[in-house]
N, C-alpha and C positions, 0 to 999 in steps of 0.2 A: 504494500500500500504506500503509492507515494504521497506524500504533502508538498504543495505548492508554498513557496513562501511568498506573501504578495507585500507589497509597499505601498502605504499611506497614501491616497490620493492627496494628501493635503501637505504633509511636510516630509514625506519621503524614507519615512521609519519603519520597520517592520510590523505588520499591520496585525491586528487579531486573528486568528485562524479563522476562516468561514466569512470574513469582513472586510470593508475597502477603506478600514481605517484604522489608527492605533490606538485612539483614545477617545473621547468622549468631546473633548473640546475639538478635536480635527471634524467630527462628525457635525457637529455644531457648524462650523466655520463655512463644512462642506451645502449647508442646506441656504448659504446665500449666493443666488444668481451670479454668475460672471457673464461676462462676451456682449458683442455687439447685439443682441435682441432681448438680454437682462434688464428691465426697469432700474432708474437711480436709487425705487425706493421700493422695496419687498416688503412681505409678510415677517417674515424672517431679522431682515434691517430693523422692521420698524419694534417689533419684540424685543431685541436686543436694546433697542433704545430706551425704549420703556421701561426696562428692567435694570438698565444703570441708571436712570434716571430716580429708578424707586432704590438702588440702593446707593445711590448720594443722596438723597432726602433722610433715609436711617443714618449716614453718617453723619451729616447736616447736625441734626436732629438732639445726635447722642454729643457732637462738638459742642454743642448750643449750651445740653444739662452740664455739661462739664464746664465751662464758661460761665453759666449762672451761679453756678455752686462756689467756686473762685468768689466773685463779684457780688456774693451772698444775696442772690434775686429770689429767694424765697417761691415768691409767687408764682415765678414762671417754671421753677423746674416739674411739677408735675406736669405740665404741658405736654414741656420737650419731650420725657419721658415718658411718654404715653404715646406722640407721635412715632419716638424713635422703635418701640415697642411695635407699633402698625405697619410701618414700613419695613422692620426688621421679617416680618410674619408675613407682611406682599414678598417681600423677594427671600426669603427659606422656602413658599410656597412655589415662587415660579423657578429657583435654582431646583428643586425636583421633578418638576415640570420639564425641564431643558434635562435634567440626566434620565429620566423615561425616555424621553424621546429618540434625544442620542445614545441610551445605552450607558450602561456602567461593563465595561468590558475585560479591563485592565485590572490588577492587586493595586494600581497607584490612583484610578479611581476610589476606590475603596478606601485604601488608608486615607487621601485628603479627606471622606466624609467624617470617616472618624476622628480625623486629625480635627475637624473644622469643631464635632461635636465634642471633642476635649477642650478646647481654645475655648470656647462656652459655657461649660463647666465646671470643671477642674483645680481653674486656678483657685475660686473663690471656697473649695470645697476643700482640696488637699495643700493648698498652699498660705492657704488663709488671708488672702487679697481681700481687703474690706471693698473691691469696685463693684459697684450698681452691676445687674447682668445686662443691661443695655451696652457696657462699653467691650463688653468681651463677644456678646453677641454681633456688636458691628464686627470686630476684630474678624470673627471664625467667617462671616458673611464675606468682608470686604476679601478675605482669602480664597472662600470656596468662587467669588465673583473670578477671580484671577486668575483659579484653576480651569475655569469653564470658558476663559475669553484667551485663551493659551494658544491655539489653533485659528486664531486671527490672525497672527503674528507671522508666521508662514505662507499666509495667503495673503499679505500686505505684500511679503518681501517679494513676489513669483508675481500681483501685480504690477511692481514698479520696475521687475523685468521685461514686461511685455512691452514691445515696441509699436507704437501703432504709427500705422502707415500715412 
């Protein structure tokens, strides 16, 4: 029985067995249009956008309580904290969203979720960090965002090679 080894449509790695990708972020990367008959602006594009959008609003959010709390603004930090709390919870909802979709394929998929849900937990639990869970919750977010936006990276660099006529 032979196995084919196949390579990443997207950054040129050795891809999962059975798959036309290596990771979960290349897969991602891979479901936004290229070429001359691609729209500026996709389903895809506009999702992405929306979604860092909703997780700089949690980061926003969680900078603001930590800035009032400084500045002893009493009044506004349950705001912030409640904002950064909603938007923390739009996008942990739509980062499992985007890894259903593309798949969790790889052990390094895997370990980032777990890694994201220790960064979350953890510190305030075995380490004894007195931080609000908003600010470690941005932390594991803004990482698992960086995990999933990984495979853009490659397909920027393979656009800015293509030479158009």
């Amino acid at each position: 029985m032979t196995t084919e080894k196949t390579e990443c449509r997207i950054c040129g790695k050795q891809a999962v067995q059975g798959r036309s990708f290596c990771s979960s972020g290349c897969a991602l990367a891979a479901k936004i249009p290229l070429g001359d008959k691609a729209l500026p602006v996709s389903l895809p594009l506009c999702l992405a956008l929306i979604s860092f959008f909703i997780l700089f609003n949690q980061d926003l959010f969680a900078t603001m309580h930590a800035l009032g709390k400084s500045l002893d603004k009493a009044s506004l930090l349950p705001k912030f904290q409640v904002a950064s709390y909603v938007f923390g919870i739009l996008w942990t909802a739509n980062a499992i969203y985007f890894f259903a979709i593309a798949g969790i394929w790889r052990w390094s998929d895997r370990f980032v979720l777990a890694a994201c849900v220790a960064v979350a937990f953890l510190p305030r639990i075995f380490l004894s960090i007195q931080w609000p869970y908003l600010y470690t919750f941005s932390i594991a977010n803004t990482l698992m965002a960086i995990w999933l936006a990984r495979g853009l990276l490659p397909l920027w660099r393979s656009r800015k090679n293509v030479k158009s006529d």
